[in-house]
VEXDREN-2710 file (C-alpha; in Angstrom, 1 decimal):
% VEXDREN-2710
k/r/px/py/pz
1/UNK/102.0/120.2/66.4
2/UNK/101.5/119.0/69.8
3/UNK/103.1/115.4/70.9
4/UNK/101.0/112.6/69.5
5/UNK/99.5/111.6/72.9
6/UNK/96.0/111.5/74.1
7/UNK/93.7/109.5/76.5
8/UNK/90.2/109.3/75.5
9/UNK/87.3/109.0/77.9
10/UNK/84.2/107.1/76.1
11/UNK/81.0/108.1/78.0
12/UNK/78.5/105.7/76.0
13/UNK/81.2/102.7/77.8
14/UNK/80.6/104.7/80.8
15/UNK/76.5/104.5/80.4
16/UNK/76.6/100.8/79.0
17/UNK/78.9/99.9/82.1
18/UNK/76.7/101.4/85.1
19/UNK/73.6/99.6/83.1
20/UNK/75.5/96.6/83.5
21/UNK/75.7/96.8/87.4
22/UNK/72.4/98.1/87.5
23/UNK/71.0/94.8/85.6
24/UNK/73.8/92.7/88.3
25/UNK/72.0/93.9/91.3
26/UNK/67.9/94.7/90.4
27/UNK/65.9/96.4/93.0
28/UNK/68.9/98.4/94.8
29/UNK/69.8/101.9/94.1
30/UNK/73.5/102.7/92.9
31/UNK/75.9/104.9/93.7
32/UNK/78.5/105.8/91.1
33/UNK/81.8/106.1/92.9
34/UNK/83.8/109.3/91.7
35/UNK/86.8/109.2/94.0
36/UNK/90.4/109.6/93.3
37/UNK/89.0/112.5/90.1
38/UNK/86.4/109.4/88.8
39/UNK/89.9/106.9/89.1
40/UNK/91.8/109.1/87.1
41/UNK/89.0/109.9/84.1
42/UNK/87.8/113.3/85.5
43/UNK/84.6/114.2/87.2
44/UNK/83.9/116.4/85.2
45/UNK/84.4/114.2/82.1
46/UNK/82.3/111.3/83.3
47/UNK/79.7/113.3/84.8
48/UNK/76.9/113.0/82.4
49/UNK/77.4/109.7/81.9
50/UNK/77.1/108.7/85.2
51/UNK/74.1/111.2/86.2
52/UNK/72.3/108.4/85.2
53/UNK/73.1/107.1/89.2
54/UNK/71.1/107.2/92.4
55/UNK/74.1/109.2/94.1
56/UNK/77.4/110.1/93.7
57/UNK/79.8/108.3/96.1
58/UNK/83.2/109.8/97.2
59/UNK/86.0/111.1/99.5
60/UNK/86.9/114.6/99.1
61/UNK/84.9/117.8/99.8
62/UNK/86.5/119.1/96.9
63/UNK/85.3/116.6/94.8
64/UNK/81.9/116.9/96.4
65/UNK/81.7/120.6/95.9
66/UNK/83.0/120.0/92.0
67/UNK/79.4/117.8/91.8
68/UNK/77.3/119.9/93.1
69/UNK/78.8/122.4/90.7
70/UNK/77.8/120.3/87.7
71/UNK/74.5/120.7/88.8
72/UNK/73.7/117.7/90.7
73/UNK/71.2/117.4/93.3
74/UNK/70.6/114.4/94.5
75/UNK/73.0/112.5/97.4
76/UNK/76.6/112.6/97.4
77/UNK/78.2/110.4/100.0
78/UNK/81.2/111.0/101.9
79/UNK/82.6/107.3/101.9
80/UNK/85.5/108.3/104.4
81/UNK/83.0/110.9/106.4
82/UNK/84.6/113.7/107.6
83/UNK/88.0/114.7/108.8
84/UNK/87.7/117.3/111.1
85/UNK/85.0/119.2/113.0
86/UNK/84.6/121.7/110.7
87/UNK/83.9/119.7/107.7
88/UNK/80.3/119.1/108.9
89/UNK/79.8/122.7/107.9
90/UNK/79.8/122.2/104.3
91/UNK/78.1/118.9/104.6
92/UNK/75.2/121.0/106.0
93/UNK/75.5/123.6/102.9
94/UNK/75.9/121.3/100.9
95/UNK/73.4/118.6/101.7
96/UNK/76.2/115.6/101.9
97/UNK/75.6/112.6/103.2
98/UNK/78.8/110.9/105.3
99/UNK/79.8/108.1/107.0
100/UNK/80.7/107.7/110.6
101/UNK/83.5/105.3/111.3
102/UNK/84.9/106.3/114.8
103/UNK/84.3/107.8/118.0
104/UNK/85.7/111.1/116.9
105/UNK/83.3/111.7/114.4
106/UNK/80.4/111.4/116.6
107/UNK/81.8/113.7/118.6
108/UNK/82.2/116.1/116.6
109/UNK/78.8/115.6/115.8
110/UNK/77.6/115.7/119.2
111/UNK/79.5/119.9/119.5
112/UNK/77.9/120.9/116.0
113/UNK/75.5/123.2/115.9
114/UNK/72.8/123.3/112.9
115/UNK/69.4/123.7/111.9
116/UNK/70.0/120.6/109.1
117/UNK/69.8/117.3/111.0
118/UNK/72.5/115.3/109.1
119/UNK/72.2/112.3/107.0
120/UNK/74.7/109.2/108.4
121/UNK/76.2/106.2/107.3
122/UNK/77.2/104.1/110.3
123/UNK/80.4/101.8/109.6
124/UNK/81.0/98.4/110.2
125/UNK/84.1/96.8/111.0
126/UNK/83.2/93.2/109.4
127/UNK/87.0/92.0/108.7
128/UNK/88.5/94.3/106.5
129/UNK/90.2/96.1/109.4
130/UNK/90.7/99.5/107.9
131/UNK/87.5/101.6/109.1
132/UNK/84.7/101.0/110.8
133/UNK/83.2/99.7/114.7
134/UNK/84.0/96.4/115.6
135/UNK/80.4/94.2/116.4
136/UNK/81.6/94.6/119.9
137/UNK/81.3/98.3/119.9
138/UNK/78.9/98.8/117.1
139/UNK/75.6/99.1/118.4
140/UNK/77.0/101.2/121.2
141/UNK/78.0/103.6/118.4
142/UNK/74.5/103.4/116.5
143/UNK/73.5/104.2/120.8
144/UNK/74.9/107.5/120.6
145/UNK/74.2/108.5/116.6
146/UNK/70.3/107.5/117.5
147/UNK/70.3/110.3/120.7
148/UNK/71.9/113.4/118.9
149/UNK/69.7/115.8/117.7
150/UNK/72.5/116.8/115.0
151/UNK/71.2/113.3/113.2
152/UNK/68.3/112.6/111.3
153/UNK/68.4/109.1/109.7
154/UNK/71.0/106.6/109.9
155/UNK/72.0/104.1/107.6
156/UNK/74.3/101.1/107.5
157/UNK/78.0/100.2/106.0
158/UNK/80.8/97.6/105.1
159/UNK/83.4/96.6/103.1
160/UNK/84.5/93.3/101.8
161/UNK/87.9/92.4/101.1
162/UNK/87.6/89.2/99.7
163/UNK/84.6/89.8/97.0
164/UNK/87.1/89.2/94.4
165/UNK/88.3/85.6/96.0
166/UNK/88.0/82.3/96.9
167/UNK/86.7/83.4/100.4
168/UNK/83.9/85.3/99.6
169/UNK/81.8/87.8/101.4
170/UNK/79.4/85.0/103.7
171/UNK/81.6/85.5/107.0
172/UNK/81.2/89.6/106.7
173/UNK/77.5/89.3/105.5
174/UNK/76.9/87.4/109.0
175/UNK/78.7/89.9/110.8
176/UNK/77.0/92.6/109.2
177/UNK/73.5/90.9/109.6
178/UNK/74.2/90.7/113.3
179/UNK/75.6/93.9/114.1
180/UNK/72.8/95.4/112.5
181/UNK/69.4/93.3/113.5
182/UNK/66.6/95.0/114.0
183/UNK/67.8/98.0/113.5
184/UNK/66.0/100.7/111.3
185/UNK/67.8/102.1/108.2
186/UNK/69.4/101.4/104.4
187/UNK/72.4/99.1/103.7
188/UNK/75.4/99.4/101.8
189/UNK/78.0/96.4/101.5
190/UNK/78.7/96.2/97.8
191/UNK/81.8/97.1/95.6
192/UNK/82.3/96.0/92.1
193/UNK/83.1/92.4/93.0
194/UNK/79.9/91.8/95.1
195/UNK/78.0/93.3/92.8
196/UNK/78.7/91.1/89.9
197/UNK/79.5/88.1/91.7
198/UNK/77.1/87.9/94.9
199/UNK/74.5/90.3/94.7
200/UNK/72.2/87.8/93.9
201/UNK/71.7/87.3/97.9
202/UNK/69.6/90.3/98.8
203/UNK/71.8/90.4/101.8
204/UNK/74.9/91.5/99.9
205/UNK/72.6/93.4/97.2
206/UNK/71.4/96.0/100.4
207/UNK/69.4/98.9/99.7
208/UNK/72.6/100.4/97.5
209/UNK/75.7/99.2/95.2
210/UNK/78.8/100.9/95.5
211/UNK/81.0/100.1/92.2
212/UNK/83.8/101.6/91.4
213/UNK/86.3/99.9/89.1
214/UNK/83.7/97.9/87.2
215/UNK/81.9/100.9/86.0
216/UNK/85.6/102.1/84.3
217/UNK/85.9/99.4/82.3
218/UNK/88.0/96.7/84.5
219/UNK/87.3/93.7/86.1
220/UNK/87.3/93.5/89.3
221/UNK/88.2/89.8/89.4
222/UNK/90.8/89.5/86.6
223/UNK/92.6/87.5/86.2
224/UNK/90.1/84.6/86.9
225/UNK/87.4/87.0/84.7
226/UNK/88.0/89.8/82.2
227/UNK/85.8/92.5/80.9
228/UNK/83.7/90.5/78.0
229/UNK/82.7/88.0/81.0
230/UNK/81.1/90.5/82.8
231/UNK/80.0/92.4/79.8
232/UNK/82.0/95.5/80.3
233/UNK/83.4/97.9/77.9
234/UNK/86.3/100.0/78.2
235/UNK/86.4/103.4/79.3
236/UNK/89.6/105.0/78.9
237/UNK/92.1/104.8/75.9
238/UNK/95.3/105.5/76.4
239/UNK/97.0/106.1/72.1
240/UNK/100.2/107.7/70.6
241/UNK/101.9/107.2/67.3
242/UNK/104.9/105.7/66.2
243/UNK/107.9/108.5/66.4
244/UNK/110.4/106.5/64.2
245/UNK/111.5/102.6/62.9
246/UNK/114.4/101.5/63.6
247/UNK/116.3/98.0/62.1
248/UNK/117.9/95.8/64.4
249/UNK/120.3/93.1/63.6
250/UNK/120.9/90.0/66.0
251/UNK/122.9/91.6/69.1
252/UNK/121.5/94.7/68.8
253/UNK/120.0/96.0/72.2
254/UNK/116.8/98.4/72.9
255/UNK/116.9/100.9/75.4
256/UNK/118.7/101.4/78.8
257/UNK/120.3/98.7/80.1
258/UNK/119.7/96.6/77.1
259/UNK/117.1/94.2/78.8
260/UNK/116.3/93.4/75.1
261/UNK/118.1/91.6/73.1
262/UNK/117.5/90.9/69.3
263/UNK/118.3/87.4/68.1
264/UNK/117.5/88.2/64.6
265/UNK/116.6/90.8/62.3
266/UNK/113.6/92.8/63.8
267/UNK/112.3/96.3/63.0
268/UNK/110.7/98.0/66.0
269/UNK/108.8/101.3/66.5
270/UNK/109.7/103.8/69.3
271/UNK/106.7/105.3/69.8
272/UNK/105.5/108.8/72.4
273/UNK/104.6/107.7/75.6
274/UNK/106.6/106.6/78.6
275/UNK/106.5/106.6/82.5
276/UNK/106.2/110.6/82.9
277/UNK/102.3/109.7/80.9
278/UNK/101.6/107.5/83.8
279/UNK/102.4/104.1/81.6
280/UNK/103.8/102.2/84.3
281/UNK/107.9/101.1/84.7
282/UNK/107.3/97.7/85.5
283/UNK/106.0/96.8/82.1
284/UNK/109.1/95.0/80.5
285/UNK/109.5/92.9/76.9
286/UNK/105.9/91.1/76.2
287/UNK/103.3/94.1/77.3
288/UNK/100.6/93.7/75.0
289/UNK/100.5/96.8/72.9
290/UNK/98.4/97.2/69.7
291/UNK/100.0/98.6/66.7
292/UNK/97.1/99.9/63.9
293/UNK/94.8/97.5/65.8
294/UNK/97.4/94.5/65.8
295/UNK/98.4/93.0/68.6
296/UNK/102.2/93.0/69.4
297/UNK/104.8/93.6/72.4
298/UNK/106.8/95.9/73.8
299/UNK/110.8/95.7/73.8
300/UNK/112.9/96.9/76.8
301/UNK/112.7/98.8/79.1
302/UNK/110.5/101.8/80.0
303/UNK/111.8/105.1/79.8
304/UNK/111.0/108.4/80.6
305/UNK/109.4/110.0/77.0
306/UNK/109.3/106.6/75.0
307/UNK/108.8/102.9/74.7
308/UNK/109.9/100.8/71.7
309/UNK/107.2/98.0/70.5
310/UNK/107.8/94.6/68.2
311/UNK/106.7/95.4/64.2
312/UNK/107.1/92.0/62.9
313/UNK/103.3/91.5/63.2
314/UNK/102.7/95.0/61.5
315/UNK/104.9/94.8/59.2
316/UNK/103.2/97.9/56.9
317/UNK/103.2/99.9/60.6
318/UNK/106.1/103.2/60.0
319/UNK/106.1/106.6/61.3
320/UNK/102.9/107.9/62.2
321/UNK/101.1/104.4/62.5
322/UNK/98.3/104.4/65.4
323/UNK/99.1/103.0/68.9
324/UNK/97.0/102.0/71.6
325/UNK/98.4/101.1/75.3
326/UNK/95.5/100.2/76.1
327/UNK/91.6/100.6/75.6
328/UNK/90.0/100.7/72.4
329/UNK/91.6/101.2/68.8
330/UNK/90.2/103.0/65.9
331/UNK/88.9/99.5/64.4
332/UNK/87.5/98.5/67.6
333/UNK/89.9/96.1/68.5
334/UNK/90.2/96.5/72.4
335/UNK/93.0/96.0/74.5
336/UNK/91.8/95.6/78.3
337/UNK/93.8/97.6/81.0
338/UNK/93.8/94.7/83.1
339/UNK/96.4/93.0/81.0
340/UNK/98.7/95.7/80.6
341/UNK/98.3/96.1/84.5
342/UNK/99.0/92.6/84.5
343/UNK/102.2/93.2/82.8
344/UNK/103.1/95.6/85.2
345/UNK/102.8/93.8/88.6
346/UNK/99.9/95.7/89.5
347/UNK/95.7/96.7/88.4
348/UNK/94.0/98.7/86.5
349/UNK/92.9/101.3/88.9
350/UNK/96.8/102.0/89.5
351/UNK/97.0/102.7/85.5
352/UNK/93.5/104.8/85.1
353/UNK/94.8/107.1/88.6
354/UNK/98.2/107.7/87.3
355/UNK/97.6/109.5/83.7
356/UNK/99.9/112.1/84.5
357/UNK/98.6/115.6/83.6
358/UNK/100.5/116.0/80.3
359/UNK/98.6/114.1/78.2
360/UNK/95.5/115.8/76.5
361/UNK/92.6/114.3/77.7
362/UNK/89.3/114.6/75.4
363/UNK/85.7/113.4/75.8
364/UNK/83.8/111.1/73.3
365/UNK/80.9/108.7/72.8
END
């Protein structure tokens, strides 16, 4: 039999969750973001769920060209635009929308020849300082998009980086609002974050939402929220079962370099998944783990094939027994990725991207 590992990717969580940010931000349209292989679930896993969308949002042409495959015919946008000149070739064949972040890219523009004026998505600079034309330069750039007959209708972009915090989006909103008066097309600004948390200002809400992590199931504001305050459901489970019990006595150690220590008598399960799954190192003694539903902890360290996990709470748990690292157990209990990110130093997105391609993935409601 195969080893008793498998993610689970739940596409009624998947509708309920981009209902949710529909309902967080009424009257704009929605793009579902599908980058990084739909964070680690699969594009083509998640793909009727999410057809449900306005557009598909993402970064690779590969991924694009996967989309369209599927069937899909409505906008795809290129949230990174395009990275050399002849890229714009298949974003004429294949109808993509892209963003334009840099001089470069309106060059390129400017040299390509085509019959299909192209669809644009101008990028503002507003204080995230990763892509994008300062305010200074940014009308400048909208200048020389709005003169080239290789463009037929531009739009408008940003990104927050503080959506999620205690700073807000109001100082990029300005900029934005600014850089972009009186000039004619859509707007984009919001992630997850400003979806849930701000799009109540029809200045952050735009003409289209662009979440991401929310629509998978994790909050984009965890700690400070979790998924049942902003009504989401899980997406992915990650389960295994129990490989064998063992009895420790007080002294006994778990693992390499016997980080855990027993103080007393304790019977633990070492149980199929470890590092080489994409469960993350970092987790040490006190990552939530649920053992036939039951919330307990792991013990030790990490390793490469196997993790060992506290009984005393399951105390009927033996070989075979269901395990979930995280997601959503056969009796519903849930176990959010956030926490076991949490554990780990780091989020969920890290988590959800690194399901290493050994473990089965199926599709389910």
């Amino acid at each position: 039999m195969p080893r008793p590992i498998q993610a689970t990717i739940h596409t009624e969580a998947l509708r309920h969750n981009l209902a949710r940010m529909r309902d967080a931000a009424p009257d704009a349209r929605v793009w579902a973001v599908v980058k990084a292989n739909a964070y680690g679930h699969g594009i083509e896993c998640v793909y009727d769920a999410l057809r449900g969308a306005d557009g598909f949002a993402l970064l690779d042409l590969q991924e694009a060209e996967r989309v369209r495959a599927l069937g899909w015919r409505g906008p795809i946008l290129l949230l990174e635009g395009v990275f050399e000149p002849r890229d714009l070739e298949l974003c004429s064949r294949l109808s993509l929308w892209h963003t334009v972040h840099c001089d470069e890219q309106i060059d390129w523009l400017a040299a390509h020849k085509t019959q299909v004026p192209h669809r644009v998505f101008l990028k503002l600079n507003s204080g995230m300082n990763r892509l994008g034309f300062t305010p200074q330069r940014f009308r400048a750039a909208w200048a020389r998009l709005d003169a080239l007959p290789q463009v037929e209708e531009i739009s408008f972009m940003t990104h927050f980086s503080d959506a999620d915090g205690t700073r807000g989006v109001a100082h990029q909103v300005r900029a934005f609002d600014e850089a972009t008066r009186d000039l004619p097309g859509e707007r984009t600004l919001s992630n997850s974050a400003a979806a849930l948390r701000h799009a109540g200002d029809a200045h952050v809400r735009g003409d289209w939402i662009r979440p991401g992590i929310a629509v998978y199931g994790s909050a984009p504001d965890f700690p400070q929220n979790d998924i049942a305050h902003w009504g989401l459901q899980p997406t992915m489970t990650l389960a295994t079962r129990i490989l064998a019990v063992q009895q420790l006595q007080a002294g006994d150690s778990v693992g390499y370099g016997s980080s855990f220590t027993a103080e007393g008598p304790i019977r633990i399960g070492v149980i199929a998944c470890g590092y080489a799954d994409g469960y993350p190192r970092h987790c040490g003694t006190g990552t939530p783990v649920l053992v036939d539903g039951v919330r307990t902890r792991l013990l030790g360290r990490v390793s490469m094939d196997m993790i060992a996990v506290d009984l005393t709470p399951v105390p009927q748990a033996g070989s075979g027994a269901p395990v979930t690292l995280w997601g959503r157990a056969a009796d519903g209990a849930i176990l959010p990725i956030d926490e076991v990110a949490a554990a780990a130093g780091t989020l969920g997105y890290e988590l959800m991207c690194a399901l290493a391609p050994r473990v089965p993935v199926v599709v389910a409601e």
